[in-house]
N, CA, C and O atoms as a GROMACS GRO file, in nm:
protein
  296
    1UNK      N    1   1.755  -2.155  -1.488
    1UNK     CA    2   1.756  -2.286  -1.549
    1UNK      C    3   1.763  -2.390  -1.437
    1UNK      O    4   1.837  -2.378  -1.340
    2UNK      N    5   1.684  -2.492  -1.457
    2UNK     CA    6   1.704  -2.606  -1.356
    2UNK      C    7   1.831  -2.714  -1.353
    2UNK      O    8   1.873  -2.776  -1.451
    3UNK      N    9   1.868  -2.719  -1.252
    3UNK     CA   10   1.977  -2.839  -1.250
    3UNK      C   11   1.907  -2.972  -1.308
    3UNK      O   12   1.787  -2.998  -1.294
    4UNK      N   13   2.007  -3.057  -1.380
    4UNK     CA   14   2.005  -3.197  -1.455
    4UNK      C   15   1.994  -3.284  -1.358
    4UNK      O   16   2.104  -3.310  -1.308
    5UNK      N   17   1.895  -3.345  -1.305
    5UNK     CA   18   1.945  -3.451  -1.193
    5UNK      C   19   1.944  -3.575  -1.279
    5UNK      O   20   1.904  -3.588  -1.395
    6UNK      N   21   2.008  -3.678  -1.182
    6UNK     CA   22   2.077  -3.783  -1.241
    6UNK      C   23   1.949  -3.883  -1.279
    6UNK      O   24   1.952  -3.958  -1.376
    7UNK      N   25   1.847  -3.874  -1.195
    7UNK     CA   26   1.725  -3.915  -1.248
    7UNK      C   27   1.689  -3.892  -1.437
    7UNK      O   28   1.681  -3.987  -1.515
    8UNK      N   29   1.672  -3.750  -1.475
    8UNK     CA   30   1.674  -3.692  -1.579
    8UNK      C   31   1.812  -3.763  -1.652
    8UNK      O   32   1.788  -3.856  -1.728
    9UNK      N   33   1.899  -3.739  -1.640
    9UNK     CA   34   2.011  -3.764  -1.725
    9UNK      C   35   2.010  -3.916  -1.744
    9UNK      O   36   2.039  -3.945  -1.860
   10UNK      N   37   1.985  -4.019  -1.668
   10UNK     CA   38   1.983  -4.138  -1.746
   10UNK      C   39   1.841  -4.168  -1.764
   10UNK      O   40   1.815  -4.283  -1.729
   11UNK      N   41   1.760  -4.114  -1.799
   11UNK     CA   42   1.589  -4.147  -1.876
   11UNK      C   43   1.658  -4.100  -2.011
   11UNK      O   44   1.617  -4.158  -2.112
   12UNK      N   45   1.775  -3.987  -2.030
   12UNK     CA   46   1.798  -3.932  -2.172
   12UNK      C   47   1.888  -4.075  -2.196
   12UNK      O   48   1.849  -4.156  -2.280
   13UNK      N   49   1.989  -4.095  -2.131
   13UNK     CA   50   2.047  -4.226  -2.212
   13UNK      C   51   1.985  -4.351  -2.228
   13UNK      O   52   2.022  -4.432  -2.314
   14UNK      N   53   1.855  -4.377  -2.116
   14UNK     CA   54   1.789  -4.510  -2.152
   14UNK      C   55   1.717  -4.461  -2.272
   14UNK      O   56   1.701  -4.559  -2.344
   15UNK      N   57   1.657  -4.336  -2.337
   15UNK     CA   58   1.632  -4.344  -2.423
   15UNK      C   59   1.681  -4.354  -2.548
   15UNK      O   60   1.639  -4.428  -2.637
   16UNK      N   61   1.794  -4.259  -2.554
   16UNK     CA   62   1.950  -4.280  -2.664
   16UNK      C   63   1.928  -4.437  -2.702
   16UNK      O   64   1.895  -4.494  -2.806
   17UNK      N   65   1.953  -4.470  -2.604
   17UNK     CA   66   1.994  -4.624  -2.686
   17UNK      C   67   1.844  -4.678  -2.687
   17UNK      O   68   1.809  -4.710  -2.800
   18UNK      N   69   1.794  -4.686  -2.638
   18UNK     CA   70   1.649  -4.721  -2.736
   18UNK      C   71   1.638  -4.714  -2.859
   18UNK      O   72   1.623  -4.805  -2.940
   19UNK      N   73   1.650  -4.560  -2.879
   19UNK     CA   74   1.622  -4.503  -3.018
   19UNK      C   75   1.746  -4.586  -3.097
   19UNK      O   76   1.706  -4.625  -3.206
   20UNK      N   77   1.913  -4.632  -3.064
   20UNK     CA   78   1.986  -4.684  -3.155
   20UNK      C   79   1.981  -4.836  -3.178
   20UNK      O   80   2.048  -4.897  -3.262
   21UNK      N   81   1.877  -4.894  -3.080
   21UNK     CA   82   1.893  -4.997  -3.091
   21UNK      C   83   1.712  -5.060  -3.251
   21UNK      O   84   1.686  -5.142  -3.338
   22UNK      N   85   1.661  -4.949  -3.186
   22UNK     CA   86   1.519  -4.934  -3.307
   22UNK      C   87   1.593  -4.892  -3.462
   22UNK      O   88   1.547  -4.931  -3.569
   23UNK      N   89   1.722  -4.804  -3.448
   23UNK     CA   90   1.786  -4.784  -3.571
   23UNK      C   91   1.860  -4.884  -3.659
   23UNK      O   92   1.876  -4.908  -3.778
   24UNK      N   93   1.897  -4.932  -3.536
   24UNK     CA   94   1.980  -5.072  -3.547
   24UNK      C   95   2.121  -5.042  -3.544
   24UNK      O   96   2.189  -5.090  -3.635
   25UNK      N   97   2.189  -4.959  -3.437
   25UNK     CA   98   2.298  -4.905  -3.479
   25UNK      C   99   2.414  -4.942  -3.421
   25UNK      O  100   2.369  -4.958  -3.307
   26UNK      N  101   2.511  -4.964  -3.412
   26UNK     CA  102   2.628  -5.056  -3.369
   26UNK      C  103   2.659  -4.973  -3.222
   26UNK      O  104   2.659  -4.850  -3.220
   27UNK      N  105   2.688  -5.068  -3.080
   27UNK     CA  106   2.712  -5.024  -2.950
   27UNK      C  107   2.733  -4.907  -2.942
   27UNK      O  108   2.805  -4.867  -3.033
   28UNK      N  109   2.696  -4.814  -2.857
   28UNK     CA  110   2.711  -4.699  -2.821
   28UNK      C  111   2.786  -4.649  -2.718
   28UNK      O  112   2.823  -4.734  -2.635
   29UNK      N  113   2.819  -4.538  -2.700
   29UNK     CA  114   2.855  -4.503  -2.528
   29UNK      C  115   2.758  -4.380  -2.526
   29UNK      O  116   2.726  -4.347  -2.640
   30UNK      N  117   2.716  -4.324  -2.452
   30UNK     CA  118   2.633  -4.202  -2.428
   30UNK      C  119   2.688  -4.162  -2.293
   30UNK      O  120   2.712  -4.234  -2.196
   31UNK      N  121   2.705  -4.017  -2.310
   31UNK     CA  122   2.782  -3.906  -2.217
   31UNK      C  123   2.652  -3.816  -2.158
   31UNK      O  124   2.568  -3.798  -2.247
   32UNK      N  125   2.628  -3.775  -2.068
   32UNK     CA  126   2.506  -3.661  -2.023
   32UNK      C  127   2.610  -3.565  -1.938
   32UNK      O  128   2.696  -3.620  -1.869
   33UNK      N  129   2.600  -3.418  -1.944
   33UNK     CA  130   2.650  -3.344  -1.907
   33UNK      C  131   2.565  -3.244  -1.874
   33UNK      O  132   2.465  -3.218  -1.940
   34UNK      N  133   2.606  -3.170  -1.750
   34UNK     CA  134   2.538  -3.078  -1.666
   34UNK      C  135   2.600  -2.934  -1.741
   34UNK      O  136   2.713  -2.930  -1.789
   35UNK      N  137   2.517  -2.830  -1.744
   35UNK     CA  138   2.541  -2.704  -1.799
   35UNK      C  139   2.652  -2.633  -1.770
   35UNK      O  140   2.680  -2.520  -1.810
   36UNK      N  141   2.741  -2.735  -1.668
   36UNK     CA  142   2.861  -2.644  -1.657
   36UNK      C  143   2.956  -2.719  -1.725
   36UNK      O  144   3.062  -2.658  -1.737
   37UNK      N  145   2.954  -2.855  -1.784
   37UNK     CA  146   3.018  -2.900  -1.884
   37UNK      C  147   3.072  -3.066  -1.790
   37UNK      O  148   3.123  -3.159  -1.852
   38UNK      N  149   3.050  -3.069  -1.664
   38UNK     CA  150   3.069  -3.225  -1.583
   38UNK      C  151   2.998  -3.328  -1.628
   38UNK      O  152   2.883  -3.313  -1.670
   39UNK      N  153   3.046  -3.420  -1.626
   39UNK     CA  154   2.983  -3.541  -1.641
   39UNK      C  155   2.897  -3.595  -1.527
   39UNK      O  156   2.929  -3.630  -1.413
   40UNK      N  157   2.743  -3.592  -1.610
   40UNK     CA  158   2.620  -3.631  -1.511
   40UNK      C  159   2.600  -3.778  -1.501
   40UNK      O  160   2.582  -3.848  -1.401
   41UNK      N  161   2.608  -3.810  -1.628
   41UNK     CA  162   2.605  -3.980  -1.636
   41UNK      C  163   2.608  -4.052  -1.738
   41UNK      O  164   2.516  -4.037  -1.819
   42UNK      N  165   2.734  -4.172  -1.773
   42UNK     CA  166   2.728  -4.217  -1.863
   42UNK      C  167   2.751  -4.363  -1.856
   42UNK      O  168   2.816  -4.416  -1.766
   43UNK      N  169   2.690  -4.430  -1.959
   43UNK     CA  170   2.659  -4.562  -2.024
   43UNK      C  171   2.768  -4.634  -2.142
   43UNK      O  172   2.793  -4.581  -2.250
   44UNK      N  173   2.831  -4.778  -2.094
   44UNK     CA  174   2.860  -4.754  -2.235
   44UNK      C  175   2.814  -4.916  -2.262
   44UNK      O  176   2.810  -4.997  -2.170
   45UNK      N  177   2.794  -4.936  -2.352
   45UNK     CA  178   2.688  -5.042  -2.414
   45UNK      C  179   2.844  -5.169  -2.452
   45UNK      O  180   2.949  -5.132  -2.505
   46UNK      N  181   2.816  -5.301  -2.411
   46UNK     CA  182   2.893  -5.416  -2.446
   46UNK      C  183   2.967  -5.388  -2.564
   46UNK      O  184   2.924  -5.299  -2.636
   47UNK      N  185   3.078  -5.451  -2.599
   47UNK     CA  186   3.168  -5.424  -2.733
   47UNK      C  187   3.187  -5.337  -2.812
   47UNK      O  188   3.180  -5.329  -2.935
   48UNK      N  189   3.214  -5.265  -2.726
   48UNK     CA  190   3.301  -5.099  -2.788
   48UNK      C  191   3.433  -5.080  -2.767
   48UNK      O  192   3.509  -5.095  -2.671
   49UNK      N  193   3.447  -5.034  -2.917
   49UNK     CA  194   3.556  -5.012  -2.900
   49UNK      C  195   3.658  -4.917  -2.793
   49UNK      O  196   3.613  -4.846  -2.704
   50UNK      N  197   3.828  -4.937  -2.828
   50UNK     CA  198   3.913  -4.877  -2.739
   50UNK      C  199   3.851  -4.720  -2.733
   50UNK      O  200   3.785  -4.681  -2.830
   51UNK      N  201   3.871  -4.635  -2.626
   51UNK     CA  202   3.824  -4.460  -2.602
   51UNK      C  203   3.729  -4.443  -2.666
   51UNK      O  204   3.739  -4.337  -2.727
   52UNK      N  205   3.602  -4.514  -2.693
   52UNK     CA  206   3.436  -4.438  -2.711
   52UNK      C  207   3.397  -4.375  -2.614
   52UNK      O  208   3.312  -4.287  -2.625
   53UNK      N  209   3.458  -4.412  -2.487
   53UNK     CA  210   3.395  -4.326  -2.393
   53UNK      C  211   3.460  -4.211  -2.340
   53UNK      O  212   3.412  -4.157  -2.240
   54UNK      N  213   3.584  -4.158  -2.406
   54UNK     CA  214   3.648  -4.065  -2.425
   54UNK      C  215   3.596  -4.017  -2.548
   54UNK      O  216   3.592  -3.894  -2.541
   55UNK      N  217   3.559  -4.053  -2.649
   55UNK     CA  218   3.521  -3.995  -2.781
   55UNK      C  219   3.366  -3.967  -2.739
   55UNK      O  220   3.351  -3.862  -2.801
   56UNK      N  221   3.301  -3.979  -2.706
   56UNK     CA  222   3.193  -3.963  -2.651
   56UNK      C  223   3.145  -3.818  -2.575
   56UNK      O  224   3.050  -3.741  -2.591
   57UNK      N  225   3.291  -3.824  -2.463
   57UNK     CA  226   3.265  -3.746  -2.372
   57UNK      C  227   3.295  -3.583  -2.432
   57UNK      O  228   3.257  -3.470  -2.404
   58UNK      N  229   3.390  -3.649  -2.534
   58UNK     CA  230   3.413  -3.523  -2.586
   58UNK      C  231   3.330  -3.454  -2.673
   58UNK      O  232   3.307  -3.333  -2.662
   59UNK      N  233   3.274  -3.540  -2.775
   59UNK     CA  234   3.170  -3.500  -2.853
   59UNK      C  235   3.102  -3.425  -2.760
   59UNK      O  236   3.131  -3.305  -2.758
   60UNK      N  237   3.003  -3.472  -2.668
   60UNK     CA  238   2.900  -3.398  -2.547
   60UNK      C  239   2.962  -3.280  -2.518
   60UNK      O  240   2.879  -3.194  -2.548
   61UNK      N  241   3.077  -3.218  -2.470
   61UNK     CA  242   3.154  -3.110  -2.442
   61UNK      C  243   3.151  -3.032  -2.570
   61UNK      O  244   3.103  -2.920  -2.554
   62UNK      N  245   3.192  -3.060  -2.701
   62UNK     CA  246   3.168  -2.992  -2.822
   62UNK      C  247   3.056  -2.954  -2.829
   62UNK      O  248   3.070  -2.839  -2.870
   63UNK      N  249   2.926  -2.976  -2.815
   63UNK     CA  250   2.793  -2.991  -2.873
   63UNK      C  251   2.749  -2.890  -2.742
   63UNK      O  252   2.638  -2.838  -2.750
   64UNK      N  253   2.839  -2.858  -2.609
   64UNK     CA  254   2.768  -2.798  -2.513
   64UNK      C  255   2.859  -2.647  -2.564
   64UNK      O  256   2.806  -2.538  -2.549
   65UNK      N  257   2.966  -2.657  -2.610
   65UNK     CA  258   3.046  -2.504  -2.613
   65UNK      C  259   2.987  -2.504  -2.709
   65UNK      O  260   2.934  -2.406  -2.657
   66UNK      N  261   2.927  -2.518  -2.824
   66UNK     CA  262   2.881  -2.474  -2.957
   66UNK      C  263   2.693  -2.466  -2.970
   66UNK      O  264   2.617  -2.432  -3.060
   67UNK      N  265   2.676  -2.512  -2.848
   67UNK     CA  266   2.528  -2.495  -2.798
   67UNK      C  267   2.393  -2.515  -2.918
   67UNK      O  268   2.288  -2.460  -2.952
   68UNK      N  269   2.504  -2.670  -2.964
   68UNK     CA  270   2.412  -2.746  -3.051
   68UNK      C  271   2.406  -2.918  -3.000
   68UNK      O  272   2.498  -2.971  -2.937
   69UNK      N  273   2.288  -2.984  -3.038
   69UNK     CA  274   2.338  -3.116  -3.023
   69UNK      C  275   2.422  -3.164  -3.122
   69UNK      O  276   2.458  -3.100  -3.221
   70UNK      N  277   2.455  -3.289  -3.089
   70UNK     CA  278   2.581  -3.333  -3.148
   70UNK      C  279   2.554  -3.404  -3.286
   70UNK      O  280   2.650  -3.446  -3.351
   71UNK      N  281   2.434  -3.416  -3.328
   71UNK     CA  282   2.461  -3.527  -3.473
   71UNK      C  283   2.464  -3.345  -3.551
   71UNK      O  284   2.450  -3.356  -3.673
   72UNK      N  285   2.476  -3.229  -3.516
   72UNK     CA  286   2.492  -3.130  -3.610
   72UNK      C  287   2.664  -3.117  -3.615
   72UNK      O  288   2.721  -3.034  -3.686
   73UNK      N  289   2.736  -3.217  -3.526
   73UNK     CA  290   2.857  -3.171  -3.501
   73UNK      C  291   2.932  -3.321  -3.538
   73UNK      O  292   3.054  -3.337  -3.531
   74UNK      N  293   2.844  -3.417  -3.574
   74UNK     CA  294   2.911  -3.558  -3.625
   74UNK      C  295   2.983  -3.580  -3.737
   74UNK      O  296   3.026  -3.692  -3.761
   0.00000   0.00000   0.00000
């Protein structure tokens, strides 16, 4: 398997929030994590609330031990 470079990992969050902002969906944080479960790179979007980016990070860690993405785990 190839390593995540940080290049790759924020094209996935500039796209994340693309896609939430086309949904219309209230500020985000987005977490990217490398296959060993570290944090590759994350974003967190103006007026969010207190620990999204702890709630975030964790979600991403759930969704990697259960080796699903995460809106199956929302």
């Amino acid at each position: 398997m190839n390593e995540l470079t940080l290049n790759q990992a924020n094209r996935i969050i500039e796209a994340t929030l693309a896609k939430a902002r086309e949904m219309k969906l209230p500020p985000l944080s987005v977490a990217v994590l490398d296959t060993g479960g570290h944090l590759k790179a994350l974003q967190r979007e103006d007026s969010q609330a207190y620990l999204r980016v702890q709630v975030c990070q964790a979600k991403a860690w759930g969704a990697l031990a259960l080796g699903t993405d995460t809106s199956r785990i929302a």
